[in-house]
PDB file of N, CA, C, O and CB in Angstrom:
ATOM      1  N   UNK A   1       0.846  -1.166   0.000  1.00  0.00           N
ATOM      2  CA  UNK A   1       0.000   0.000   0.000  1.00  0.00           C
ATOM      3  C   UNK A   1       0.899   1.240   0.000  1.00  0.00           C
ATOM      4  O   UNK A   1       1.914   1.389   0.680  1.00  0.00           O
ATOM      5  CB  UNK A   1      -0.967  -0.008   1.222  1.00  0.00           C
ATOM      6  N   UNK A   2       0.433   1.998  -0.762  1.00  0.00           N
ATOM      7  CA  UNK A   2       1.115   3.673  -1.203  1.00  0.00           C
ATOM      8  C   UNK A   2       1.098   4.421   0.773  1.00  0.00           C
ATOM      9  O   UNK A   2       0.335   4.395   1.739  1.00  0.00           O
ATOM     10  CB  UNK A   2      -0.609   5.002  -2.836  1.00  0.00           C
ATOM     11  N   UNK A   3       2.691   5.089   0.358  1.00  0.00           N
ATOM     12  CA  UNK A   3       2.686   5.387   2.013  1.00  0.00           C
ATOM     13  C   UNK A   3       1.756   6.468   2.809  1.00  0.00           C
ATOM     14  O   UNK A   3       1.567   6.729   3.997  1.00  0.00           O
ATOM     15  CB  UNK A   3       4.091   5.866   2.364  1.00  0.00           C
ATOM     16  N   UNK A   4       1.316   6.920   1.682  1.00  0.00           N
ATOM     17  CA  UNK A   4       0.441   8.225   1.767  1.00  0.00           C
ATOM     18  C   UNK A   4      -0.967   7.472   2.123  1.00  0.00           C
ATOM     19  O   UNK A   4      -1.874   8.278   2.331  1.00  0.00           O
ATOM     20  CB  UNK A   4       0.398   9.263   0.167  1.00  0.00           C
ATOM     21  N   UNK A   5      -1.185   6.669   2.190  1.00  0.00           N
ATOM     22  CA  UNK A   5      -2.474   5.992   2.302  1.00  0.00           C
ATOM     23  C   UNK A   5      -2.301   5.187   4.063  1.00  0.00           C
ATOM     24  O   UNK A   5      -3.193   4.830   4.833  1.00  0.00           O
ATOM     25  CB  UNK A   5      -2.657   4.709   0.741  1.00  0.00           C
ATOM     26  N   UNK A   6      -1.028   5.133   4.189  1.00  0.00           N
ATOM     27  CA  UNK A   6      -0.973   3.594   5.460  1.00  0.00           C
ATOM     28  C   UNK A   6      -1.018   4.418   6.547  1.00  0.00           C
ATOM     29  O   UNK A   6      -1.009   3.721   7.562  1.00  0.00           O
ATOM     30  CB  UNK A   6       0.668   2.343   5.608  1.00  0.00           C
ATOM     31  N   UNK A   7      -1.077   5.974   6.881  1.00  0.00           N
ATOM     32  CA  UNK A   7      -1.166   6.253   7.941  1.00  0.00           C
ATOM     33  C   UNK A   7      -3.045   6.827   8.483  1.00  0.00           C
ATOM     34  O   UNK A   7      -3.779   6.645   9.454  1.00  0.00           O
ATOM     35  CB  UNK A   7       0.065   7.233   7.974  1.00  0.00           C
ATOM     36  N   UNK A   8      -3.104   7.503   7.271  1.00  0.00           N
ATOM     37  CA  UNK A   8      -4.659   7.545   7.407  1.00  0.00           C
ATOM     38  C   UNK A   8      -5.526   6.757   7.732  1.00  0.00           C
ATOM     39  O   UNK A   8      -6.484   7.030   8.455  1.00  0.00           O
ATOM     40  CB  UNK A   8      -5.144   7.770   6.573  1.00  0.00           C
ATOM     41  N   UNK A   9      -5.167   5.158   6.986  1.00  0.00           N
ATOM     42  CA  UNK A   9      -5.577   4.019   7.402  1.00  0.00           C
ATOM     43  C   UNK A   9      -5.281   3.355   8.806  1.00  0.00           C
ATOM     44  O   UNK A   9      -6.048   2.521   9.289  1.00  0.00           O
ATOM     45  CB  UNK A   9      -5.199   3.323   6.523  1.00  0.00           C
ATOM     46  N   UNK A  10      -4.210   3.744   9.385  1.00  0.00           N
ATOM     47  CA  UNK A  10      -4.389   3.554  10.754  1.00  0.00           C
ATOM     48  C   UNK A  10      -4.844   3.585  11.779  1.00  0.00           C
ATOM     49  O   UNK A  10      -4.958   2.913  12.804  1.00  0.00           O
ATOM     50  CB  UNK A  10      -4.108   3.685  11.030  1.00  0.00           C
ATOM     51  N   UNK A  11      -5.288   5.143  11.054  1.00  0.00           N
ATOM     52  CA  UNK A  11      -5.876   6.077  12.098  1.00  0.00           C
ATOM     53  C   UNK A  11      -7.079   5.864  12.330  1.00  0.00           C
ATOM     54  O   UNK A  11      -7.395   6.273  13.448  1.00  0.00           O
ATOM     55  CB  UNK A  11      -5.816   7.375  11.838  1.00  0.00           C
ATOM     56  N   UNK A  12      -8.368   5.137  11.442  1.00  0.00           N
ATOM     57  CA  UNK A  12      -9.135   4.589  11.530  1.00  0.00           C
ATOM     58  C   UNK A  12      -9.554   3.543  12.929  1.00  0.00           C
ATOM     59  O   UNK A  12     -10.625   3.362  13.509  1.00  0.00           O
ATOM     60  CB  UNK A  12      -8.951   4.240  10.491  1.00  0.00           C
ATOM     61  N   UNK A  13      -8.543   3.129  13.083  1.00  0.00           N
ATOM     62  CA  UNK A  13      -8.772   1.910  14.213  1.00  0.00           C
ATOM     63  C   UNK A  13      -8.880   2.848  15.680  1.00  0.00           C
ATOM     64  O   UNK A  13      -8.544   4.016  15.874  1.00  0.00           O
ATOM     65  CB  UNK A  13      -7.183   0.585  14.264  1.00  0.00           C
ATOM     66  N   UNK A  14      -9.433   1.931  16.528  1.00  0.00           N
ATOM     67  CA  UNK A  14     -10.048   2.955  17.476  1.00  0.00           C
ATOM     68  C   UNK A  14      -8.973   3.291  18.321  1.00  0.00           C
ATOM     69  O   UNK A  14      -8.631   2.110  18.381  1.00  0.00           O
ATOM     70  CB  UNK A  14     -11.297   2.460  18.318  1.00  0.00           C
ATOM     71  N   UNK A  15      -8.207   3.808  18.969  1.00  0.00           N
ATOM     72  CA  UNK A  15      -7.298   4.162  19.649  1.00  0.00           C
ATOM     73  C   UNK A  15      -5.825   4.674  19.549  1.00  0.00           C
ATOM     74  O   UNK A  15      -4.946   5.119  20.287  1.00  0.00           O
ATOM     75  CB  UNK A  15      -7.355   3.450  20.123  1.00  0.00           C
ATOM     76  N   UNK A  16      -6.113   4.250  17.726  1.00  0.00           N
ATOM     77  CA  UNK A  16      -4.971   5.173  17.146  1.00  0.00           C
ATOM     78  C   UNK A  16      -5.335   6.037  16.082  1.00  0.00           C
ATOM     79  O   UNK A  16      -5.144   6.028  14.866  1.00  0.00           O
ATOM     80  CB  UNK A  16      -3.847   4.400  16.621  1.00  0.00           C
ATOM     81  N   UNK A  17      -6.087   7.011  17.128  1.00  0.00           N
ATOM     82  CA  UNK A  17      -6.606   8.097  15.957  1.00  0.00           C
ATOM     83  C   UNK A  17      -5.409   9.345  15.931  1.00  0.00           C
ATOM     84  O   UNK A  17      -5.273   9.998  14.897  1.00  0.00           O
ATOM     85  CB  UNK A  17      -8.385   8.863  16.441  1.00  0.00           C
ATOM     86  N   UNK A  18      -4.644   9.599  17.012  1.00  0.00           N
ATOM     87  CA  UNK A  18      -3.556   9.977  17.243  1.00  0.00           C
ATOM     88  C   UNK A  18      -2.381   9.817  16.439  1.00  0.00           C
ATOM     89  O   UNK A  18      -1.432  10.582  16.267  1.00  0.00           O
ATOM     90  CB  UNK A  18      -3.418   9.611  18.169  1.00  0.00           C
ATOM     91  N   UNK A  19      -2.611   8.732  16.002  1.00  0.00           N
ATOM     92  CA  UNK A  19      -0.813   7.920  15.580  1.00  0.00           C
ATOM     93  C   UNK A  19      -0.174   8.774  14.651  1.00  0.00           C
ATOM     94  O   UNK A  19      -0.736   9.599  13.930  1.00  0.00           O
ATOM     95  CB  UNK A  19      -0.786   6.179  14.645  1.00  0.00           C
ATOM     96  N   UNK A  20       1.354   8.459  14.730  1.00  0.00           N
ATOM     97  CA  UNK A  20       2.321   9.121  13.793  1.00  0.00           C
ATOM     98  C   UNK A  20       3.403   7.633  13.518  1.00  0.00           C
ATOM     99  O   UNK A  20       3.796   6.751  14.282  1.00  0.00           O
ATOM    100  CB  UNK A  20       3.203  10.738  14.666  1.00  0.00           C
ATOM    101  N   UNK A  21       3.549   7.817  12.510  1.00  0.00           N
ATOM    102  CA  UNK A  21       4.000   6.733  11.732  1.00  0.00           C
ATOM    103  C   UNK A  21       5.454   6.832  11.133  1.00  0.00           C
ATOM    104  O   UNK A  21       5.698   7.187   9.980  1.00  0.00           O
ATOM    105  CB  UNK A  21       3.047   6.564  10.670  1.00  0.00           C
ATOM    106  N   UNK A  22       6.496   6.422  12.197  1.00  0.00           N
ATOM    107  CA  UNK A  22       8.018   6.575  12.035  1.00  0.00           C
ATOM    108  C   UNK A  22       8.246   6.099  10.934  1.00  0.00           C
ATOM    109  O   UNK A  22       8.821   6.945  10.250  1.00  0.00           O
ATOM    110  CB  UNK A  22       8.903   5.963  12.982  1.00  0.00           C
ATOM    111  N   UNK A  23       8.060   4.988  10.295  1.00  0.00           N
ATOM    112  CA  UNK A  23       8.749   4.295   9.326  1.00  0.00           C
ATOM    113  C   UNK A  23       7.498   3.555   8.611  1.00  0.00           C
ATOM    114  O   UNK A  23       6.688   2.906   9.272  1.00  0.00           O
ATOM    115  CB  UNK A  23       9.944   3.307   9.964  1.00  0.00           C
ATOM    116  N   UNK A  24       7.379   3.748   6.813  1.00  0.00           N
ATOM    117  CA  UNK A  24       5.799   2.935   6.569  1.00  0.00           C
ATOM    118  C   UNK A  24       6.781   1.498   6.462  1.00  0.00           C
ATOM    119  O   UNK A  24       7.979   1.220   6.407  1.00  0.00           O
ATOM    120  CB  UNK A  24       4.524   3.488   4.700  1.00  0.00           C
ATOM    121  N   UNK A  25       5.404   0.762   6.474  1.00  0.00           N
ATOM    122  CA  UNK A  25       5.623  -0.748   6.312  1.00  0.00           C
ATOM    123  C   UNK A  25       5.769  -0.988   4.743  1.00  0.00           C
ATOM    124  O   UNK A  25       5.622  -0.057   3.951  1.00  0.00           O
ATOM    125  CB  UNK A  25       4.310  -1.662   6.970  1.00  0.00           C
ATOM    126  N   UNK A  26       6.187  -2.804   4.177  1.00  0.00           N
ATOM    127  CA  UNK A  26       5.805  -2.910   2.830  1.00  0.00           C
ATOM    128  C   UNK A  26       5.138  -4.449   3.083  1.00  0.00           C
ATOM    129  O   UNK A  26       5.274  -5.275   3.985  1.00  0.00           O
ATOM    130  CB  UNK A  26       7.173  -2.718   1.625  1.00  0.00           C
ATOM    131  N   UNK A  27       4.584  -4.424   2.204  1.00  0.00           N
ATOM    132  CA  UNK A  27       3.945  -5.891   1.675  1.00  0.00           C
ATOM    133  C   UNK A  27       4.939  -6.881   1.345  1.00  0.00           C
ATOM    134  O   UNK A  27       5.916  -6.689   0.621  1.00  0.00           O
ATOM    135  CB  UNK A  27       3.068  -5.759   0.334  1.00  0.00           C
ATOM    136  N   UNK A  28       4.544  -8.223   2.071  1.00  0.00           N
ATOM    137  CA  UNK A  28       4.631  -9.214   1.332  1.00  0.00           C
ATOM    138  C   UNK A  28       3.950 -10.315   0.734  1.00  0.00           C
ATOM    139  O   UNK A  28       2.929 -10.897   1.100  1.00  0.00           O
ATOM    140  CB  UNK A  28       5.177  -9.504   1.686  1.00  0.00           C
ATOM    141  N   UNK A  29       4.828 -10.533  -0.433  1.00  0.00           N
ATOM    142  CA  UNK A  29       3.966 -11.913  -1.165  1.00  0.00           C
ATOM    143  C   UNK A  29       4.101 -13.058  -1.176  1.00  0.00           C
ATOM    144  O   UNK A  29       5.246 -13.428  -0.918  1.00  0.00           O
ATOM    145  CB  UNK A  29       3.882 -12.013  -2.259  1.00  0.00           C
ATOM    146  N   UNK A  30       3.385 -13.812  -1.376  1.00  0.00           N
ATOM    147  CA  UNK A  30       3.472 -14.928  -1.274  1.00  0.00           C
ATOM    148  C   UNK A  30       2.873 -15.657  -2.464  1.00  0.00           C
ATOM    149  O   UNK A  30       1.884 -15.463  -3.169  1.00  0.00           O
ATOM    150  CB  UNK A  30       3.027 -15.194  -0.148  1.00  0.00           C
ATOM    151  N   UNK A  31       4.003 -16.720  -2.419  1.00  0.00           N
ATOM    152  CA  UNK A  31       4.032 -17.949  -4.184  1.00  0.00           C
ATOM    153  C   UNK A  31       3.075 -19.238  -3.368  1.00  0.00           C
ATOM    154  O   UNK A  31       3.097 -19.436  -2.153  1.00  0.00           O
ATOM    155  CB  UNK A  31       6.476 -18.921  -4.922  1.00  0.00           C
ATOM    156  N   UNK A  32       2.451 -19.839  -4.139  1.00  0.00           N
ATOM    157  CA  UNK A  32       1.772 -20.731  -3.609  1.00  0.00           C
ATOM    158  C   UNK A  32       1.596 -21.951  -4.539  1.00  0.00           C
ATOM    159  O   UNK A  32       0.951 -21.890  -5.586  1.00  0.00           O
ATOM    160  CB  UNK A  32       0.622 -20.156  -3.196  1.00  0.00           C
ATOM    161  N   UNK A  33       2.273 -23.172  -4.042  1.00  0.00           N
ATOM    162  CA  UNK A  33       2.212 -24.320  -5.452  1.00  0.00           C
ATOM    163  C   UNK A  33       1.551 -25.151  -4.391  1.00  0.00           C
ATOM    164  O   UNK A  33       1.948 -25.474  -3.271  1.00  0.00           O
ATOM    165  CB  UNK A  33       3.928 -25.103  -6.414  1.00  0.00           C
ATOM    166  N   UNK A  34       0.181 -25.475  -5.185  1.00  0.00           N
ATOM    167  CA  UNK A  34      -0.995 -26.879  -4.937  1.00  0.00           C
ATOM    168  C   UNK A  34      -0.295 -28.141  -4.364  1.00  0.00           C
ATOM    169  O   UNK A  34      -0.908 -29.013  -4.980  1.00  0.00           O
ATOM    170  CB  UNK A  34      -1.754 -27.489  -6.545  1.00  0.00           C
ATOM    171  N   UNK A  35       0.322 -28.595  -3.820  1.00  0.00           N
ATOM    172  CA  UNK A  35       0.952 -29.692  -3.625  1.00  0.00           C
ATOM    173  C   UNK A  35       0.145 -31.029  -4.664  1.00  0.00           C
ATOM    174  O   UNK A  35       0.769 -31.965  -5.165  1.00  0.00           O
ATOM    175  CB  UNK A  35       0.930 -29.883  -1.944  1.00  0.00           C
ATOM    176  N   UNK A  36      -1.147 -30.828  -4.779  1.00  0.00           N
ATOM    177  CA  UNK A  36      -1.422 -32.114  -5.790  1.00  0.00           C
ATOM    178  C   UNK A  36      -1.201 -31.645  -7.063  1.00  0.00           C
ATOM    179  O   UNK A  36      -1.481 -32.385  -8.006  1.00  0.00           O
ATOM    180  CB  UNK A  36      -2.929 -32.765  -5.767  1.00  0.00           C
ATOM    181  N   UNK A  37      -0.821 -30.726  -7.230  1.00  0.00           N
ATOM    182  CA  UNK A  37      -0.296 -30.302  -8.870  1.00  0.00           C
ATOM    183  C   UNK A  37       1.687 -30.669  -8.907  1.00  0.00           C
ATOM    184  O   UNK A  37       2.343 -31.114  -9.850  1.00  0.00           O
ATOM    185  CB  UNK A  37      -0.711 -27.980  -9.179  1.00  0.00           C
ATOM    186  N   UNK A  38       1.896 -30.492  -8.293  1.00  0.00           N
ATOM    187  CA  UNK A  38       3.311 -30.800  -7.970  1.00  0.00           C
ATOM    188  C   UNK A  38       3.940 -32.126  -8.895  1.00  0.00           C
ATOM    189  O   UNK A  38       2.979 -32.864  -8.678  1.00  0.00           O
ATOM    190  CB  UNK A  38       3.360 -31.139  -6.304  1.00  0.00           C
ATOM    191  N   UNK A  39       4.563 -32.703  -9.493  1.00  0.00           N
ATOM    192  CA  UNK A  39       4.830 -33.696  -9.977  1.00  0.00           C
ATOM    193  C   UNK A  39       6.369 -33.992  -9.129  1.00  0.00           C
ATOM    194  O   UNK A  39       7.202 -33.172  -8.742  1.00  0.00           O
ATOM    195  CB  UNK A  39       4.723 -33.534 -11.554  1.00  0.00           C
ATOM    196  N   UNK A  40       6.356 -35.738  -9.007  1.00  0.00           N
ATOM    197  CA  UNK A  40       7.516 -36.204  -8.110  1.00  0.00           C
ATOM    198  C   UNK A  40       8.720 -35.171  -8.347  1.00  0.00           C
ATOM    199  O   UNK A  40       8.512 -34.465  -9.334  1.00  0.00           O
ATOM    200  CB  UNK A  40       8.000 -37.817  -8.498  1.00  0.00           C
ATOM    201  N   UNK A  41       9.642 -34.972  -7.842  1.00  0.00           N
ATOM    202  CA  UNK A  41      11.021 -34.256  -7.679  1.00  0.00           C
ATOM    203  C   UNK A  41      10.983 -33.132  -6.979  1.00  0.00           C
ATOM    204  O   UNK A  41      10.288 -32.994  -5.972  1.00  0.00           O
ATOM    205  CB  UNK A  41      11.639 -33.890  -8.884  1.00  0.00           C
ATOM    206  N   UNK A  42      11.891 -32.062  -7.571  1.00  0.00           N
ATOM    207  CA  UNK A  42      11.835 -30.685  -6.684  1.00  0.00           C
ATOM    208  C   UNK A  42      11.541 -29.595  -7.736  1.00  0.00           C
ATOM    209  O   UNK A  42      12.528 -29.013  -8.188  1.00  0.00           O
ATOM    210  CB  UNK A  42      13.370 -30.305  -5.812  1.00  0.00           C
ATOM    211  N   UNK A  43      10.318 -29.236  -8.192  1.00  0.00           N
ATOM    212  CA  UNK A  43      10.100 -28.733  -8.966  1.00  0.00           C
ATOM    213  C   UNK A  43      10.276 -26.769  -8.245  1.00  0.00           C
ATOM    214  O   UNK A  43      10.586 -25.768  -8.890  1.00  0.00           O
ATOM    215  CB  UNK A  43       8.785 -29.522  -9.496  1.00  0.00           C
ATOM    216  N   UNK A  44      10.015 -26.859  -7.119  1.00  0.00           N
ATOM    217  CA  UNK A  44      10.071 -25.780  -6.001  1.00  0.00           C
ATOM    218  C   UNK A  44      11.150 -25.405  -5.586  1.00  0.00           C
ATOM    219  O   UNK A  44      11.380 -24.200  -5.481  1.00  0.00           O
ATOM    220  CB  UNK A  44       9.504 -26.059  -4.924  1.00  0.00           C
ATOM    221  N   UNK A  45      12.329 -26.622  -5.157  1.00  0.00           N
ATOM    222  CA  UNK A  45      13.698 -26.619  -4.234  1.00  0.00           C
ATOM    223  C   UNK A  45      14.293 -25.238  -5.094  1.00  0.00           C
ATOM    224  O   UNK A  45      14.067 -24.992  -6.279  1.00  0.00           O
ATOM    225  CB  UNK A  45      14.899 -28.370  -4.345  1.00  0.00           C
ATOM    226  N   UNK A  46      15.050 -24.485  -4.220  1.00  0.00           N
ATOM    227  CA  UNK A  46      15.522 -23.454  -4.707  1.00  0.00           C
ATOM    228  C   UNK A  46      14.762 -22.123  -5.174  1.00  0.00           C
ATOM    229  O   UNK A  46      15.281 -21.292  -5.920  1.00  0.00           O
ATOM    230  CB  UNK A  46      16.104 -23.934  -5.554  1.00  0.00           C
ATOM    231  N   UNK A  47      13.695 -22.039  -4.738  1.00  0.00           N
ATOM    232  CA  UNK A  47      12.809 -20.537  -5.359  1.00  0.00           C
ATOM    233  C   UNK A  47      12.043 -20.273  -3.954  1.00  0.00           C
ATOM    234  O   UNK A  47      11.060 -20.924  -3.604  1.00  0.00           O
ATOM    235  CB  UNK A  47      11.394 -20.828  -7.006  1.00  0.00           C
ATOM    236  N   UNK A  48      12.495 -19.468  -3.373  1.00  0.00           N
ATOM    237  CA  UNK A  48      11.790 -18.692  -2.226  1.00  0.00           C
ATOM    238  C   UNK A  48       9.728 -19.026  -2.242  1.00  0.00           C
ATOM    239  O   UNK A  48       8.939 -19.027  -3.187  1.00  0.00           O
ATOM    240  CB  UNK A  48      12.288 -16.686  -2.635  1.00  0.00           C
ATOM    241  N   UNK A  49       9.563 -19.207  -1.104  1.00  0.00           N
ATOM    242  CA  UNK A  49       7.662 -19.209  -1.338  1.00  0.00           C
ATOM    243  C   UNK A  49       7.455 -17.702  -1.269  1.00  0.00           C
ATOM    244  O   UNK A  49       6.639 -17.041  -1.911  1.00  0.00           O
ATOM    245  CB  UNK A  49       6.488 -20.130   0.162  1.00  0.00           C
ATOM    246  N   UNK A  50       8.519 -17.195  -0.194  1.00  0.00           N
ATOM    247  CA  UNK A  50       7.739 -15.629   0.336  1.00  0.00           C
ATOM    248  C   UNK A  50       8.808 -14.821  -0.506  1.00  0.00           C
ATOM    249  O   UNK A  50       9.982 -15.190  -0.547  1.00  0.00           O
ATOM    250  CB  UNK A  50       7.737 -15.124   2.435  1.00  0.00           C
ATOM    251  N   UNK A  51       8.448 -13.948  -1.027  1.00  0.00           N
ATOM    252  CA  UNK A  51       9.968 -12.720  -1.405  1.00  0.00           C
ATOM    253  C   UNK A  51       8.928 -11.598  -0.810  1.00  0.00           C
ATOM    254  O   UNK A  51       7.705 -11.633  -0.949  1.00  0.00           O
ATOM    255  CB  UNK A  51      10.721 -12.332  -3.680  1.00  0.00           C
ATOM    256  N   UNK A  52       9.800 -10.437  -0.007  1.00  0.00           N
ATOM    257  CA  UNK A  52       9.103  -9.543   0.459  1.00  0.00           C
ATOM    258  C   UNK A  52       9.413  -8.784  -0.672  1.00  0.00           C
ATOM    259  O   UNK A  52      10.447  -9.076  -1.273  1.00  0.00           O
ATOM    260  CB  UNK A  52       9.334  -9.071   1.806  1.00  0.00           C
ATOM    261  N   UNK A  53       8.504  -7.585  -1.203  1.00  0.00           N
ATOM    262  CA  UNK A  53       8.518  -6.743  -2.362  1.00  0.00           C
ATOM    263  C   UNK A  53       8.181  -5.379  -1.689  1.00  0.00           C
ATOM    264  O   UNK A  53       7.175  -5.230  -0.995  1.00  0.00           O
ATOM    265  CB  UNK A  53       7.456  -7.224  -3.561  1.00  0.00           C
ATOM    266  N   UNK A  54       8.911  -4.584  -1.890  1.00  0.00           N
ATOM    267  CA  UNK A  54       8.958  -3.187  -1.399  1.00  0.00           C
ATOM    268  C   UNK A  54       8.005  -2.007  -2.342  1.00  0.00           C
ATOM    269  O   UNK A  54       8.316  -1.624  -3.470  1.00  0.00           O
ATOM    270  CB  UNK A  54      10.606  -2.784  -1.418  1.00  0.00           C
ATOM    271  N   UNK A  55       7.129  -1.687  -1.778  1.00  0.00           N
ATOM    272  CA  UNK A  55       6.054  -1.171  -2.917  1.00  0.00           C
ATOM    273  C   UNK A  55       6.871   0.274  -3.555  1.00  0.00           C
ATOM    274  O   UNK A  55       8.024   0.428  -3.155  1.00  0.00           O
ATOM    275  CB  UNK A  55       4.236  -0.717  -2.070  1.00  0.00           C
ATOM    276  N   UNK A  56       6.473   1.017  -4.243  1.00  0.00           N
ATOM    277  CA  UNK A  56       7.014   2.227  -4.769  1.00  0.00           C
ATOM    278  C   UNK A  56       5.851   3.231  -5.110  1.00  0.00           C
ATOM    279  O   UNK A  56       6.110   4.340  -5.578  1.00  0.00           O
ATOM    280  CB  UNK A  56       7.883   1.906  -6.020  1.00  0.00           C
TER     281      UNK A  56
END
């Protein structure tokens, strides 16, 4: 989420209508393989499930 957006959105929640926001956060994603789609071997071994991605 755009950083201009993550503090407003905070502020929403009840007790941090106050808040100030030192540092924004970023998203991460996540890869997701079916395990019954998978065929025998390591079709996965070596490729991260999660890579965190830094929004812009």
């Amino acid at each position: 989420m755009p950083e201009e957006f993550q503090e407003p959105m905070v502020r929403t929640v009840p007790g941090l209508e106050n808040v100030r926001m030192v540092q924004p956060v970023h998203g991460v994603e996540y890869d997701y393989a079916d395990p019954r789609e998978l065929k025998r071997g390591s079709q996965t071994l070596g490729s991260p499930l999660a890579r965190p991605q830094r929004e812009t």
